[in-house]
MINU-661117 format. One record per atom (N, C-alpha, C): residue in one letter; atom name; x, y, z. Coordinates in pm, whole numbers, padded with zeros to 5 digits. Example, Ala and Ser with C-alpha at 12.3 -4.5 7.8 and 13.67 -1.06 7.14 Angstrom:
! residues 2
> aa;at;u;v;w
> A;N;01319;-00569;00780
> A;CA;01230;-00450;00780
> A;C;01320;-00330;00780
> S;N;01285;-00225;00708
> S;CA;01367;-00106;00714
> S;C;01290;00003;00787
***
This chain:
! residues 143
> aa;at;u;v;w
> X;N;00081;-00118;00000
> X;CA;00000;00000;00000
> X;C;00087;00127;00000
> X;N;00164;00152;00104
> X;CA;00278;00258;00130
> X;C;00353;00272;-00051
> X;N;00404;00119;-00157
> X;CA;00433;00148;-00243
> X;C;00354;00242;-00356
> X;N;00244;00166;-00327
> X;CA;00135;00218;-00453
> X;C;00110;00385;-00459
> X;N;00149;00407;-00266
> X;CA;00074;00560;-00273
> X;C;00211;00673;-00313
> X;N;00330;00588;-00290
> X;CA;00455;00657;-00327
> X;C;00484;00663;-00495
> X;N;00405;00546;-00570
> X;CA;00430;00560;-00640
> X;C;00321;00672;-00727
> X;N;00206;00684;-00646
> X;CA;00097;00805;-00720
> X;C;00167;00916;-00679
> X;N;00183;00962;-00590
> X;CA;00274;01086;-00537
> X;C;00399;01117;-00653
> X;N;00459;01037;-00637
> X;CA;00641;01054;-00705
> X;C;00506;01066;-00888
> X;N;00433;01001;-00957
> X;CA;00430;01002;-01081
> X;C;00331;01187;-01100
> X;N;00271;01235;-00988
> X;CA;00180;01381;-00979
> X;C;00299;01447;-00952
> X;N;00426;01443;-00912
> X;CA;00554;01528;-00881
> X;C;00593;01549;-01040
> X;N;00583;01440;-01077
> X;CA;00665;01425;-01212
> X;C;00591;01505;-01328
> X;N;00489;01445;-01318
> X;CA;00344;01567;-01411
> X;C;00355;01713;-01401
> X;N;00341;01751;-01210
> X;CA;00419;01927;-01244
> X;C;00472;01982;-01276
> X;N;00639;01861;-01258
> X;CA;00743;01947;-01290
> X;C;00771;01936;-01450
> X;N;00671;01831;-01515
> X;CA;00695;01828;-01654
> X;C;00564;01972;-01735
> X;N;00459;01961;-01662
> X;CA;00417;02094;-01683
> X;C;00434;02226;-01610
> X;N;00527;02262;-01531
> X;CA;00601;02358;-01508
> X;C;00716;02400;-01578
> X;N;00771;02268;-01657
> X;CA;00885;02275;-01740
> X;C;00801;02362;-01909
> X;N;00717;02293;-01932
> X;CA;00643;02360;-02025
> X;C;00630;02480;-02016
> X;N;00537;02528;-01927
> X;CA;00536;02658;-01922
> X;C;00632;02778;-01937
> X;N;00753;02750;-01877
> X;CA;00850;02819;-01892
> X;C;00911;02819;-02028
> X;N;00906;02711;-02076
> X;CA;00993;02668;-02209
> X;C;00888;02780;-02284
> X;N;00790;02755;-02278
> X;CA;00691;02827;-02368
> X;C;00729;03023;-02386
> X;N;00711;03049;-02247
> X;CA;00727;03170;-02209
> X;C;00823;03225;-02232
> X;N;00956;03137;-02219
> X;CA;01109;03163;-02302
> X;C;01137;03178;-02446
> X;N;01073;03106;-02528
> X;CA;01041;03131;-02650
> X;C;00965;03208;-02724
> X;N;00794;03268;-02645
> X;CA;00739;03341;-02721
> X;C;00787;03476;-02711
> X;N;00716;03496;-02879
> X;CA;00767;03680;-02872
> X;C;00696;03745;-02762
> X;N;00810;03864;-02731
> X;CA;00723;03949;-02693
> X;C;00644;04060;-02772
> X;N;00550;04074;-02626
> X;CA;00388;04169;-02710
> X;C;00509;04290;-02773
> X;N;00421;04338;-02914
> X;CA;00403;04422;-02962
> X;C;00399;04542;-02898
> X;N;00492;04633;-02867
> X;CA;00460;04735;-02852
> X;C;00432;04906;-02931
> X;N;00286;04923;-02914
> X;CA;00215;05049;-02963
> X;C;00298;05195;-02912
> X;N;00319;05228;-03039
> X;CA;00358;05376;-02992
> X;C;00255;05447;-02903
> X;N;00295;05553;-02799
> X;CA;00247;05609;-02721
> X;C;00154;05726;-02813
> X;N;00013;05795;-02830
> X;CA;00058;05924;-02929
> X;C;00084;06013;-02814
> X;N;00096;06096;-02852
> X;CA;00119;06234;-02824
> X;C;00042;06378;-02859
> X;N;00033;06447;-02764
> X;CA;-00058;06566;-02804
> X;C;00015;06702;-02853
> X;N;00013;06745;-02958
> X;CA;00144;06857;-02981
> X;C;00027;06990;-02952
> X;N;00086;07096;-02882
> X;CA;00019;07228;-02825
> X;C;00083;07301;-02981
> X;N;-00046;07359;-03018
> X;CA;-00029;07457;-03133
> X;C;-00109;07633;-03082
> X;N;-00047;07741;-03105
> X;CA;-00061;07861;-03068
> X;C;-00076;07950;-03201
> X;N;-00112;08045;-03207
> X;CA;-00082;08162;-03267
> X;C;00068;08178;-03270
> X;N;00158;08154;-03188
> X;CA;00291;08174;-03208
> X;C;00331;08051;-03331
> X;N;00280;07987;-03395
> X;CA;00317;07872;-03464
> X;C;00274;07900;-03626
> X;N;00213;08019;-03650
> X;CA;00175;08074;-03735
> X;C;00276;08105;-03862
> X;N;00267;08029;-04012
> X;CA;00376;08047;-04094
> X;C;00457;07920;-04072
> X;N;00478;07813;-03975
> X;CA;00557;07727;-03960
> X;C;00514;07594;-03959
> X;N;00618;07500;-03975
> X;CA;00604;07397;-04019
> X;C;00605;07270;-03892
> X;N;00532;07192;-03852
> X;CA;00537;07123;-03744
> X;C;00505;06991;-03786
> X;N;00613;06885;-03726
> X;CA;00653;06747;-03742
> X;C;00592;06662;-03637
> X;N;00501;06643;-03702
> X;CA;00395;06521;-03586
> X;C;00385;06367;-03672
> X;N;00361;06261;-03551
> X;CA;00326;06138;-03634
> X;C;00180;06067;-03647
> X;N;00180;05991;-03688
> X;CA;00049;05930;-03690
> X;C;-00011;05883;-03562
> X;N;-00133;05865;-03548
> X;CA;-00192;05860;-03397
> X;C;-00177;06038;-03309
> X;N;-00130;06101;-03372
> X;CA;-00063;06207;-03234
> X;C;-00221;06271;-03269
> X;N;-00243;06390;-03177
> X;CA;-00314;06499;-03154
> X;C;-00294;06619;-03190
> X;N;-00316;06704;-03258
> X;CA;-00295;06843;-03277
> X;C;-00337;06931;-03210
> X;N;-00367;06990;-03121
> X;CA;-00428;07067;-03018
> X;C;-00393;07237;-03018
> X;N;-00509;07284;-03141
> X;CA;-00444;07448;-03175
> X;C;-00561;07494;-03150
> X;N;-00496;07605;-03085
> X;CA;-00604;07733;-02973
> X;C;-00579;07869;-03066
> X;N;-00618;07920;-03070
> X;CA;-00644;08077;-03109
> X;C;-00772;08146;-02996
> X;N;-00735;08260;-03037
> X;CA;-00791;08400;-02911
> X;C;-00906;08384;-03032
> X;N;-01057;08397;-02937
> X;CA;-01190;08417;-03008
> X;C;-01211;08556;-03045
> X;N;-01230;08593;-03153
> X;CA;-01227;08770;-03204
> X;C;-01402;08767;-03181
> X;N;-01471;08691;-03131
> X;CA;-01631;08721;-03123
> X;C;-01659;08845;-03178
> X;N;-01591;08933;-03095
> X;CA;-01659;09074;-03065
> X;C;-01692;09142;-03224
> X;N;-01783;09174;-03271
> X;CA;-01812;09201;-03407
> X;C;-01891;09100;-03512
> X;N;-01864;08973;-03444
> X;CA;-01915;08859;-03499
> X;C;-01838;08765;-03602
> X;N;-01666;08829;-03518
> X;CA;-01585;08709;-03620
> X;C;-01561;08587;-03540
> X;N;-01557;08445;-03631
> X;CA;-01607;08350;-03617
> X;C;-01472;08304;-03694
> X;N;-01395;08181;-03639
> X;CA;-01261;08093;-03708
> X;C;-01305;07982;-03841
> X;N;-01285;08014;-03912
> X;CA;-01327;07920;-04053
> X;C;-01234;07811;-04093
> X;N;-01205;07732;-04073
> X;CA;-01106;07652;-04170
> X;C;-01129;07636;-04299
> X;N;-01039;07696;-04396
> X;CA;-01066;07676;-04480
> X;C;-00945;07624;-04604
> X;N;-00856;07520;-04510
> X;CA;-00760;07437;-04576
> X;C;-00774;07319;-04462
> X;N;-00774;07205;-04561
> X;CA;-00732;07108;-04440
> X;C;-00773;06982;-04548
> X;N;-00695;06903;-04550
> X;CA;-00662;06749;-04600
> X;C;-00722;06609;-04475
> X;N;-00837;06632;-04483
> X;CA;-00911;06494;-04442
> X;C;-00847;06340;-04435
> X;N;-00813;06339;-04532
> X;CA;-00732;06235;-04572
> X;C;-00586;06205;-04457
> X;N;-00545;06299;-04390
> X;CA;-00456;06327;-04336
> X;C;-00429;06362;-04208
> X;N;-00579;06417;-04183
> X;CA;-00576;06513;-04051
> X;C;-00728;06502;-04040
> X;N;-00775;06459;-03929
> X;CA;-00903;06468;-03884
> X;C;-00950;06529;-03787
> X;N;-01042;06627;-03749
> X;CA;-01125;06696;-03658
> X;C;-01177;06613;-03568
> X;N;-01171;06620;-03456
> X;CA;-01211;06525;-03370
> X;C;-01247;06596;-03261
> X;N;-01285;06757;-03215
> X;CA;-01379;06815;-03132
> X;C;-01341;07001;-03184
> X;N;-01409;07036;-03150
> X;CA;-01370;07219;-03139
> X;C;-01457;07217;-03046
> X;N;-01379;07336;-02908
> X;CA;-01481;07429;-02784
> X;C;-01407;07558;-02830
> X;N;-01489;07630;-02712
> X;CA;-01451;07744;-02641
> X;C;-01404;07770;-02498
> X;N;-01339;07835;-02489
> X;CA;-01283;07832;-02319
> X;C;-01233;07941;-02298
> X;N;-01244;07996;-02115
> X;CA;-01176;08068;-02114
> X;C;-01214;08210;-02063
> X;N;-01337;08230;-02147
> X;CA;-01388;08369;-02127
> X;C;-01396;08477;-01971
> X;N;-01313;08540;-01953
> X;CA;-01332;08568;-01833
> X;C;-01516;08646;-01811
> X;N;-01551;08675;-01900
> X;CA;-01683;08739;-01892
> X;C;-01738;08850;-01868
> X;N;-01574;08900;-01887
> X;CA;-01559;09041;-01940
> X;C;-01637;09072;-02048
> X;N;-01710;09229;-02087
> X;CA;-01750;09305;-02235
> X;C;-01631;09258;-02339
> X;N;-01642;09191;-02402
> X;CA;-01523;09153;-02492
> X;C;-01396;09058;-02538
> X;N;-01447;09000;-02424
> X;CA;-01358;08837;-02398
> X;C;-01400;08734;-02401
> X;N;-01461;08695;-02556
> X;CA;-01490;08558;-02585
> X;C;-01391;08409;-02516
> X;N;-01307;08452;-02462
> X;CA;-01184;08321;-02470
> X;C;-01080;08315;-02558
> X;N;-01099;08165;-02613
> X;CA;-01000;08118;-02648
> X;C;-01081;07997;-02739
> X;N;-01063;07980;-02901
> X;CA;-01119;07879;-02953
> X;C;-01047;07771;-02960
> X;N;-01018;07616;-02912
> X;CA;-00935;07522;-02936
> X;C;-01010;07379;-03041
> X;N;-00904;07355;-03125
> X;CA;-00988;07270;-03253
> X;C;-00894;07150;-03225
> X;N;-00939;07013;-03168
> X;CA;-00822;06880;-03186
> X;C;-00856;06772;-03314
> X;N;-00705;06788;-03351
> X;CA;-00688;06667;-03501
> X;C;-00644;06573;-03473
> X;N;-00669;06459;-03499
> X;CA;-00582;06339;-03551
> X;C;-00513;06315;-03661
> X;N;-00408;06309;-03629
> X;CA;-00313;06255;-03807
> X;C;-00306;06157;-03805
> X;N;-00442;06129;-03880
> X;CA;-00423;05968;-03948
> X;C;-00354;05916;-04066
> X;N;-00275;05961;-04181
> X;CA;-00182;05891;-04257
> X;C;-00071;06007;-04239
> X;N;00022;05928;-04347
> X;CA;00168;05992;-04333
> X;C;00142;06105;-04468
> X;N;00216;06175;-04438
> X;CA;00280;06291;-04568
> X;C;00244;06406;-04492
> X;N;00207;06508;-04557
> X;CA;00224;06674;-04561
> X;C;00100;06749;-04592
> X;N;00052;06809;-04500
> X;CA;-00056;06867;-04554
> X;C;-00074;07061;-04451
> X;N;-00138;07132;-04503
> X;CA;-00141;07278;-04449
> X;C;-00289;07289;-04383
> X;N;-00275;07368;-04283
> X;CA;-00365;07361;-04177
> X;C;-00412;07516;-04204
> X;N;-00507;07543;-04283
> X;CA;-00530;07707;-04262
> X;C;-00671;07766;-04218
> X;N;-00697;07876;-04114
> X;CA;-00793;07931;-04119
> X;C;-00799;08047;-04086
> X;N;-00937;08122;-04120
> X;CA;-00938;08233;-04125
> X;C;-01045;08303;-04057
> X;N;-01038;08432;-03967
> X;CA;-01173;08468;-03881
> X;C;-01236;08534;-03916
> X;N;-01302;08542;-03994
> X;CA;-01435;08646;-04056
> X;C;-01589;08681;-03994
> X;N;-01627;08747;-04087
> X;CA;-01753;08738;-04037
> X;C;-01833;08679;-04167
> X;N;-01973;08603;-04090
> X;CA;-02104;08441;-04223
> X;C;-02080;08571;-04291
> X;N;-02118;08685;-04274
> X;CA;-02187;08782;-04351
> X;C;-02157;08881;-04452
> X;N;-01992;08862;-04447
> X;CA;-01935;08983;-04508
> X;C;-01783;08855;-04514
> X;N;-01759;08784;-04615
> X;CA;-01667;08680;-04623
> X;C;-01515;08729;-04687
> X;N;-01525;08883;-04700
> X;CA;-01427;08896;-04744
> X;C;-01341;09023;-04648
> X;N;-01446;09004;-04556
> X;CA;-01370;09081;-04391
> X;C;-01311;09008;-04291
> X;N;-01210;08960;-04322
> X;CA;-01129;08891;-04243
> X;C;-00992;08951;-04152
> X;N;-01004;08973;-03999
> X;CA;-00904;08991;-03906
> X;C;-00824;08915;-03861
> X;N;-00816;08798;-03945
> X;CA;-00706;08765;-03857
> X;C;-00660;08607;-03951
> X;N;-00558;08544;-03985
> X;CA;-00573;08423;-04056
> X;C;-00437;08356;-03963
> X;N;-00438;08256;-04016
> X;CA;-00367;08109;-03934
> X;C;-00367;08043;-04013
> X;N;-00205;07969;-04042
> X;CA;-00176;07888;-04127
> X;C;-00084;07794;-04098
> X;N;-00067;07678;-04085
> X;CA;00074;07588;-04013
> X;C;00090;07462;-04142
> X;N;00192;07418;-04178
> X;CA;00229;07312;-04239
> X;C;00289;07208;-04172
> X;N;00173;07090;-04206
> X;CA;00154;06962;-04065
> X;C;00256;06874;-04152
> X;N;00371;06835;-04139
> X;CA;00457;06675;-04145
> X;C;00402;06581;-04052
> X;N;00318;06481;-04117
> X;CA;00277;06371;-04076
> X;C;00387;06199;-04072
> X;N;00446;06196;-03993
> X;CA;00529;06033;-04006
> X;C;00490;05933;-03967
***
C-alpha cells in the first residue's frame, strides 16, 4: 500500500514538474507583445503661425487661437486634407466674462496617414466673407 501511494505521489511530482517545465519553455520562447507607440498631443498657438510642425500618426494636434467674437468674427477653416488630418472636437474656453472676452477657440486633429498637408484658417464674419481679421496657417509633417 505505502508502495502504490509513493508511487501516485512521485508520478503527480513528475506531471508538475513536466508541466512547469512547459510553461517556462513556452514563455522563453514566445515573442514578446508588440509594442504600440504612445501618441502624443502637440500644443499649437498663434505663435506657430507660418511654420512647419513634425507630428506622427496617432498624435493629436491641439491648436487654440484667441476668439475675435466681438463684431461677430467666427474661425473658418478653410484648408485642411481629411485624408490626413481629422477633426475630432472644437470648444470654447476661457472667457473671463468680461465686455469683450470671448476666450480662447481650441480645434483637436488626428493625423491619421503619413505625408504633408497645411492647416489654414481664417476669422471672418457668415456675412461679409471677405472681412477677415485675422488668418492662421501651419504646415503639418505627418510620419
Amino acid at each position: 500500500m505505502k508502495t502504490q501511494s509513493l508511487l501516485v505521489v512521485s508520478g503527480l511530482v513528475l506531471i508538475a514538474a513536466v508541466a512547469a517545465g512547459t510553461v517556462i519553455g513556452v514563455t522563453l520562447t514566445a515573442e514578446p507583445p508588440l509594442r504600440q507607440p504612445t501618441p502624443h498631443t502637440i500644443l499649437c498657438t498663434a505663435d506657430d503661425h507660418g511654420k512647419t510642425i513634425a507630428i506622427k500618426t496617432g498624435d493629436t494636434l491641439n491648436l487654440t487661437l484667441q476668439d475675435y467674437g466681438d463684431g461677430g468674427y467666427l474661425w473658418t477653416i478653410t484648408s485642411i486634407d481629411a485624408s490626413l488630418l481629422q477633426q475630432v472636437d472644437e470648444f470654447n474656453w476661457g472667457s473671463s466674462g468680461m465686455l469683450g472676452d470671448f476666450g480662447k477657440d481650441t480645434w483637436l486633429f488626428t493625423a491619421l496617414n503619413t505625408g504633408s498637408t497645411t492647416l489654414s484658417l481664417d476669422c471672418r464674419r457668415s456675412f461679409d466673407q471677405t472681412d477677415i481679421c485675422e488668418t492662421f496657417q501651419v504646415t503639418l509633417t505627418i510620419e
